[in-house]
N, C-alpha and C positions, 0 to 999 in steps of 0.2 A: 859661583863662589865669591866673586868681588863684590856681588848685588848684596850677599848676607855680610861679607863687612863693612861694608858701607852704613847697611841699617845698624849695626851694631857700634860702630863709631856715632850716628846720629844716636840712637838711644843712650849713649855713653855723654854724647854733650848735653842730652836734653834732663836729663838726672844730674848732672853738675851743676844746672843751670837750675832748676830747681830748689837744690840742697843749697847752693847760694842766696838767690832769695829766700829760703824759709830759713837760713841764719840773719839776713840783714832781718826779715819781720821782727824774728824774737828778740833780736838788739833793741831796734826800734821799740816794741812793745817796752820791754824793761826799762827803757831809758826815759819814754815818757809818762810809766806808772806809777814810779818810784822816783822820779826828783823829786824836789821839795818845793813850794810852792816861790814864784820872785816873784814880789806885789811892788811897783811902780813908785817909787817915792810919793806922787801926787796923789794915788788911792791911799795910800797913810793915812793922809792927814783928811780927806774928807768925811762931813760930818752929815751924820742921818738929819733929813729936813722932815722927819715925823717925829710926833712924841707917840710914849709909848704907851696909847692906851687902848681899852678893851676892846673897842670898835674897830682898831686896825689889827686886834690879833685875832679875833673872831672874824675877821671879813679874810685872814691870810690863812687861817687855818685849812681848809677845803685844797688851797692852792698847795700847800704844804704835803698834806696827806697824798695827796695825786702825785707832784711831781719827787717828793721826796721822804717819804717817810718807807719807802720798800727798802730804803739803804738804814737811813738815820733813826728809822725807827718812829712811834708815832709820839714819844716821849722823849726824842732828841739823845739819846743813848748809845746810838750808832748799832742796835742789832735788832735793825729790821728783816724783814725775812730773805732779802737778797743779800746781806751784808756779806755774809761769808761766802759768795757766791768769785767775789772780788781779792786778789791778793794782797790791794792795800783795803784797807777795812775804814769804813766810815767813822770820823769823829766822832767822837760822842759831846754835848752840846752841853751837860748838864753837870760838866768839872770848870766849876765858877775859875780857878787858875789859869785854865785854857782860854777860857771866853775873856776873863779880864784882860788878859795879855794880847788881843786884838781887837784894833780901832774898828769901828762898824765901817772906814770905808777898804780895811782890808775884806772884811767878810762883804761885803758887796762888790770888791775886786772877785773875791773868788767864785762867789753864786755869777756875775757875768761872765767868765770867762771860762770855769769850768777847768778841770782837769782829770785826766782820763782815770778810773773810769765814769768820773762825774762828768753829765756834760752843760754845754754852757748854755746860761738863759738869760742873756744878754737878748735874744731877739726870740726868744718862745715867751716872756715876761713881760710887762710894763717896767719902767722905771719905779714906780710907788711899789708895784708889788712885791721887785727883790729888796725896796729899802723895809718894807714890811714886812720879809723874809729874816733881816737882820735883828729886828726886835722880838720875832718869834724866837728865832735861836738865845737869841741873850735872857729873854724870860726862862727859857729853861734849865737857867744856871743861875739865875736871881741876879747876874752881871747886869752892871750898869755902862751908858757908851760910853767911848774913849774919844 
């Protein structure tokens, strides 16, 4: 009789202990999917060292399509085929508003560092390729850098 309360006290801690962690995950989750992005005063202000021509958007496009166009779509729209897959929903790249109102060194803050469910290509990338990243996206909103 004490051996079955015993197990029932331990199945009793091990289901609390549980149901705790899978409240801190889903904190956790919501807290890092839904903030808002804080870019570093110094990415502000840095300036893409490409100009924007056809050679570097045709040599980014391939890199594009592969690592990002399942979210952002392949016309920078934000509804590519995984898009709604995610609760926050990928930008769309091609509301010149939007794109004006960020320096190309914030969008090159954001392509390195990635936020969830984006993630970061700070070290899957070359340095040239996420600044060739930043003139893809601006082409698609006829935005010019900041």
């Amino acid at each position: 009789m004490a051996d079955k309360k015993q197990r029932q006290r331990a199945i009793k801690k091990i289901v609390f202990v549980w149901l705790i962690a899978g409240i801190a995950a889903g904190v956790f989750h919501l807290a890092t999917e839904r903030s808002e992005w804080v870019i570093p005063p110094e990415a502000k202000t840095m300036k893409n060292p490409l100009a924007p021509t056809d050679a570097a958007l045709q040599s980014i496009r391939p890199v594009y399509n592969e690592h990002c166009a399942q979210c952002h779509g392949y016309s920078g729209k934000g509804d590519g085929r995984e898009a709604k897959s995610h609760r926050t929903l990928p930008r769309d790249f091609t509301e010149p508003g939007r794109m004006a109102g960020q320096s190309d060194g914030e969008l090159f803050y954001k392509i390195n560092a990635g936020k969830r469910p984006m993630p970061a290509f700070q070290n899957r990338l070359s340095a040239e390729q996420r600044w060739q990243l930043v003139l893809l996206l601006r082409s698609f909103s006829g935005s010019r850098a900041n």
